[in-house]
C-alpha positions in Angstrom: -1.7 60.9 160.9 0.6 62.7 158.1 3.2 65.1 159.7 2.7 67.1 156.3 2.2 70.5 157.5 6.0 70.2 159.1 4.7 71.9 162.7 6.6 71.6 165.9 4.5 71.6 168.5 7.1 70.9 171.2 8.6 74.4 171.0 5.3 76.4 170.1 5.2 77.8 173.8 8.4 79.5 173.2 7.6 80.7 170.0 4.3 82.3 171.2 6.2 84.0 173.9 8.0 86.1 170.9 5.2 87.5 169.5 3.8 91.0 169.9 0.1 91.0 171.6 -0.2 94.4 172.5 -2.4 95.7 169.8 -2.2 96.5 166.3 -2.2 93.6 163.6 -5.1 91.1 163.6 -7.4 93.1 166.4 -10.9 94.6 165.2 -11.3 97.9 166.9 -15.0 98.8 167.7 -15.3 102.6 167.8 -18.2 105.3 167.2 -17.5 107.7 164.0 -18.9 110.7 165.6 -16.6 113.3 165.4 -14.5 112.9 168.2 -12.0 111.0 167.8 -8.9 112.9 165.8 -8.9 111.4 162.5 -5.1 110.7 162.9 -6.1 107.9 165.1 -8.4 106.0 163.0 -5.2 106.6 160.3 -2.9 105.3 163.2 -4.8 102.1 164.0 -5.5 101.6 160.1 -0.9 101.8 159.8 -0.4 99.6 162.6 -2.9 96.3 160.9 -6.3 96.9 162.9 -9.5 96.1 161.4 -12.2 99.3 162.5 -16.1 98.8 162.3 -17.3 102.3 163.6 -20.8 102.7 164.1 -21.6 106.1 162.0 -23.7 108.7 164.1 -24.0 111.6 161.5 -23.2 112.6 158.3 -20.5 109.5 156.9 -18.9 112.0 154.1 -18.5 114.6 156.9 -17.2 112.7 159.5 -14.9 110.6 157.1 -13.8 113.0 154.9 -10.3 113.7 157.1 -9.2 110.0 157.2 -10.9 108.4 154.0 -8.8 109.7 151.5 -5.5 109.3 153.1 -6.5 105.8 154.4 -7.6 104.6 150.4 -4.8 106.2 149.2 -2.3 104.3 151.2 -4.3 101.1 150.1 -6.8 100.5 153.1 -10.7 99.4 151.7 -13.9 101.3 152.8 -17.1 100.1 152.9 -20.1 101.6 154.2 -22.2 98.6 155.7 -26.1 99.0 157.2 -24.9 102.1 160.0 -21.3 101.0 160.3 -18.1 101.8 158.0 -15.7 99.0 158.3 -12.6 99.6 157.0 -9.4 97.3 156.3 -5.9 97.9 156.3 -4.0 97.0 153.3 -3.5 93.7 152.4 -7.1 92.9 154.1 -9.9 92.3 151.8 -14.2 92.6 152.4 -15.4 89.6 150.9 -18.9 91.2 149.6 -20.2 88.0 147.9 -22.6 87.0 150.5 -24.6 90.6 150.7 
């Protein structure tokens, strides 16, 4: 087998020890767009590289009018999918083409 792709597997361990796990980049937070939660935290997850799918229970422009604007503004996408808004962080596309 080709050792083309340069990895060093010997020293991975370490090298996953360094890295931050604690939240924020790569994780998909599940939530419920229903008013409660302070738009500032949907904005805070969306800064810090989470992924949210929030089931909407209400009226979508109401309950995302505080953090919609700011969030597509600073780049993130917003797409309103079957009772869910999923929204990415910059630099994280919605690939559509299947729907």
């Amino acid at each position: 087998m080709s050792d083309g792709f340069g990895l060093d597997l010997r020293n991975a361990e370490e090298q996953i020890d360094e890295w931050d796990v604690e939240g924020g980049a790569d994780d998909v937070v599940l939530g419920v767009l229903d008013g409660e939660t302070p738009d500032g935290e949907w904005l805070a997850e969306l800064e810090s590289g989470s992924v949210l799918v929030l089931a909407v229970e209400g009226d979508l422009n109401d309950l995302a009018s505080g953090f919609a604007g700011p969030a597509k503004d600073a780049g993130a996408t917003l797409m309103h999918f079957r009772e869910f808004l999923v929204v990415t962080p910059p630099g994280v596309s919605l690939d559509t083409a299947r729907l």
